[in-house]
Every structure is written in C-alpha cells, then in structure tokens.
N, C-alpha and C positions, 0 to 999 in steps of 0.2 A: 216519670222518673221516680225509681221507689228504689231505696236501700233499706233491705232490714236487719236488726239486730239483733240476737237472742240471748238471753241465759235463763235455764230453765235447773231446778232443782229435782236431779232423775232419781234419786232416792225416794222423793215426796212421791214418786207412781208406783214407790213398790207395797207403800202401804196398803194393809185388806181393807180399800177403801172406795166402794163405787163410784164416787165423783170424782177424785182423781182417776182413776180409770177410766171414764166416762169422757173428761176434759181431756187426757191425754190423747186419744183417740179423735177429740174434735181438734186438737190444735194442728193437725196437718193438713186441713184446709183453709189456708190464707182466710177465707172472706167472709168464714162463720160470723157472727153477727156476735155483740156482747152479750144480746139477752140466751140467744145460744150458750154460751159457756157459762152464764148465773145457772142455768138448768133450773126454773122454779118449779116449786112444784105446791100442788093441794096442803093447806094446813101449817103452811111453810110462814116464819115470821120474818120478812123484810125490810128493811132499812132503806131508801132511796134518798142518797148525799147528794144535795144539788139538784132536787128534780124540777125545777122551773117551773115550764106549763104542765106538769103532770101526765105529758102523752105517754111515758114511757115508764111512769109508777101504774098508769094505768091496765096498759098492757101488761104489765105481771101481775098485777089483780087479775086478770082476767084468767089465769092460768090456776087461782085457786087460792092463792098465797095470802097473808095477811102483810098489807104492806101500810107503813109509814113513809110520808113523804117531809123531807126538810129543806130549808130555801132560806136564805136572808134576803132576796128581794119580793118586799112586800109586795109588788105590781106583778111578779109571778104567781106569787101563791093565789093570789087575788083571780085571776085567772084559770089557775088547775081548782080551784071551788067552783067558781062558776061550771064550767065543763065537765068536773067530776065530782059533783055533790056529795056521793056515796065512800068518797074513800079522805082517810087520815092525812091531812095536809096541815103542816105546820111551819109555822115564820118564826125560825130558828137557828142564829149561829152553832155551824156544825163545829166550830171548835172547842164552844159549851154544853153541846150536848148532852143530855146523863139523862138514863133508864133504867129503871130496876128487873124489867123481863127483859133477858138477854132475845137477840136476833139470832137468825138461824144462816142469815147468805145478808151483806150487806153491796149494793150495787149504787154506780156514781158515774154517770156519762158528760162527758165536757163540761165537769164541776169545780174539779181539784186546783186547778191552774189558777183560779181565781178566788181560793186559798190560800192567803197569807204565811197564816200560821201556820205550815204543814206537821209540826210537830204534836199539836194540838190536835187537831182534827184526825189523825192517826193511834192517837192516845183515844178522841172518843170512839171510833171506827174498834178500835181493841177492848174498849170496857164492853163497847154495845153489843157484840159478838158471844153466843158461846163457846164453849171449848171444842176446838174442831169446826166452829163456824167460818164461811168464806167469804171473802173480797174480790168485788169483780170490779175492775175499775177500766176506765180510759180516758187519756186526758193529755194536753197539751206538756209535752218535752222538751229537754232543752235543744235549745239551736229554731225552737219555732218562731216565724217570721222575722228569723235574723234578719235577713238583707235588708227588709223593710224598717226595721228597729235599728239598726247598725248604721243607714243613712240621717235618721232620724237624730239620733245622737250625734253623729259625725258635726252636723249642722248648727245642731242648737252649742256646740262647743264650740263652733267658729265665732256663734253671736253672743258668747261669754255667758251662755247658761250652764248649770251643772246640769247634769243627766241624773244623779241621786235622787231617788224617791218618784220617780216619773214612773218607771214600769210596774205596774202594779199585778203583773203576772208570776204564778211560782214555777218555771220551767224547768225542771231537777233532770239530771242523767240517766239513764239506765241504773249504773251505781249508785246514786245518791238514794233516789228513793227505796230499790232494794235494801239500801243498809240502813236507813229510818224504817222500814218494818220490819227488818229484824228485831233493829231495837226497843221496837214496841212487842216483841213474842209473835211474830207473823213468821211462818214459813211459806218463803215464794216458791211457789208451783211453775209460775211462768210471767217473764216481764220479754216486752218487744216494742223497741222503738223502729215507726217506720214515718221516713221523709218522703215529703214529694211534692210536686207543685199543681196546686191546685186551680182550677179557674174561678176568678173573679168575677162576678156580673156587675158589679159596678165601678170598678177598676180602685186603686189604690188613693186615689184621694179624697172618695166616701166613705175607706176604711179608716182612713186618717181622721177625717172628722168625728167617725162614731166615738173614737179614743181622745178626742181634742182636750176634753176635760182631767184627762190623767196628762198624757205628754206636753201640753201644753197650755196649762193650769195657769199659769204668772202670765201668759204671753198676751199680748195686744190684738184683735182679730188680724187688723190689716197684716200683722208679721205673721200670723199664724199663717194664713193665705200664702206669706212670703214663700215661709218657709216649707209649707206643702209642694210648692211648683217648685224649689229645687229639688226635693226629695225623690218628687216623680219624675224627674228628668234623670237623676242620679239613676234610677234602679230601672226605667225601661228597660235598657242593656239584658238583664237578667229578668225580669219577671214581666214584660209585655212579650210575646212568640207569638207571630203570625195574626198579630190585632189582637190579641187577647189577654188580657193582665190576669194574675195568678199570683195565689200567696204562696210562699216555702210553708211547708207548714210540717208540723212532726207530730208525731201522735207516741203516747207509751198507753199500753195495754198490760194487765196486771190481775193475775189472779194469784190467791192466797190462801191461807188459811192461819186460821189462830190455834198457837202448837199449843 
C-alpha cells in the first residue's frame, strides 16, 4: 500500500546544469536508490549527516569522493572506525557543525528525523555546501508510524500522563520542510513523501520497547508492560494482516541544491 506525493521545482531542470538533468531523467523511476541521485563522483567533497555505521559513507568513498562522515552516537562512530579505518569519521552534532572547505553534494540517509533541531542542522547542511552544491536526503515524514504513536498517546492520556516531550522524532510535511530550505537559500529540485506499510519481524511490542526510554521515561516497568499489551491489541485491527505485524511508515525523499 504506497501513496505518493510530489512537488518538484521544473524550472530547477531547465538550468545548463548536468546534474539536474542527469536527476531529472533518474526521478521517473520509482526505485532509483538515494546513492543513485547524490551521483558521486572522483575528487568530489562529501558530507554524510547521520552516517552511523559508515556502510553507506563507505560506499561513496568507493566511487572516488572525498567523504566526511558525522554522527552523535558515539557507539556508531566507534563502529564505522573499526570497519572503515581509512575514511573521515567524526562524533559530531550536525546542528554545530562548521567547516571552512565547503562540500560539494552533502547526503543523509534515516538521519534527519532524529534531529531535533531541524532549523539548525539545515543552517549547517547550507554554510557546509558550495554554491550550487547539492542535498540528497531521505528520512522519516510526517504521519510516520502514526497509528502506532496515536495508540500510544491515546493510553498514556487515559492513565493521566501528558504525551509532551515523549516523541522525540522530527516528522515535517512535504511543505514544512520544503519551506525551511527555502529558507535557508536551498532551491528544491524534488521532495516526495511516500507511505506504506511495512513488515515487522518482531512485531510491535519489541518496537515499543526499543523506544521505552523516550515514551515511557517516568513509567513503572510493570505499567509499561501494561500499557504495551493495550496498545497491541488497539492496533492489531490495522497493522497485523494475515499473521504479520507492520509499521505505517512514511518516507520524504529530498534533493536540492544551494541557490
């Protein structure tokens, strides 16, 4: 089950500009991959926002690029070292970010969302960039694992908790985020939010627990427990099909450039 959504800026392709043309031409097939549309190339200075274990800063070193990798969790970074000795890894909040050599393509795979500060890290995403440099992003949108979160709250507000300050996800619009990089000098090329439900292999109350320290910070185990098994019962209905549990899940997909 997939809806998608588009707006794309069709003047950005009429510029004499190989990589808009190059991207244009990639974005009518659905399932191009993201490292597809960065296009790296030899000699090329990259940015990677959020590169955790380093599998995927990796893979565009390998294309030639000079790539920097940034992460605030220490036990990733720790990780993409051990495994990728040879390349630039650093335990770095990207919303303080600052470089004095600009980047040339900056790329960010299931990073953003678990940025707070979006206005921040959009501001470094724009100083770190040269002029005409691009943004390749994808990352969780809003309405992601509504039903799941929407039961979640529904509950903890029966049992006189607030829900304030639990989600610690940044889930922005289609609009919202296009109009924060406008406002940081980004002309979007192309944004696409696409939903669907995905399968679970450990069904929704191992998802619950990996989050237990954010949603349910103040709570008591034994109530946490409680409140898990209503939750799951609530949202069977919609996200177990045919024995199989599944998240709603949304994605936005974002290419740019700095005008």
């Amino acid at each position: 089950m997939e809806q998608d959504s588009f707006s794309m800026n069709k003047s950005a392709f009429s510029q004499p500009n190989s990589y808009t043309q190059n991207v244009h031409s990639l974005l009518v097939t659905p399932s191009i991959s993201l490292l597809s549309l960065l296009q790296p190339s030899s000699g090329e200075r990259i940015l990677d926002v959020g590169c955790g274990n380093g599998v995927l800063t990796a893979q565009i070193a390998a294309t030639g690029a000079i790539t920097t990798g940034i992460d605030l969790s220490e036990e990733s970074i720790a990780q993409a070292k051990a495994n990728y000795p040879e390349l630039d890894i650093q335990i770095v909040d990207a919303a303080c970010y600052r470089t004095q050599e600009r980047y040339d393509a900056i790329f960010s795979h299931a990073a953003l969302h678990w940025m707070a500060d979006a206005p921040a890290v959009v501001k470094t995403m724009q100083l770190a960039l040269k002029q005409g440099g691009r943004l390749v992003t994808e990352f969780a949108g809003k309405g992601n694992t509504k039903i799941l979160l929407d039961a979640v709250r529904e509950e903890l507000v029966v049992r006189g908790y607030t829900w304030e300050g639990r989600n610690p996800w940044y889930h922005p619009s289609v609009g919202e985020f296009a109009s924060l990089l406008e406002q940081h000098e980004f002309q979007v090329l192309f944004i696409q939010q696409t939903d669907s439900l995905r399968p679970l292999k450990q069904g929704v109350r191992k998802w619950l627990c990996s989050f237990a320290h954010h949603l349910f910070r103040d709570i008591g185990a034994d109530e946490q427990e409680s409140i898990m098994e209503v939750v799951e019962k609530k949202v069977e209905p919609q996200l177990c099909l045919e024995g199989q549990w599944h998240l709603d899940i949304s994605r936005l997909r974002v290419v740019a450039i700095k005008a």
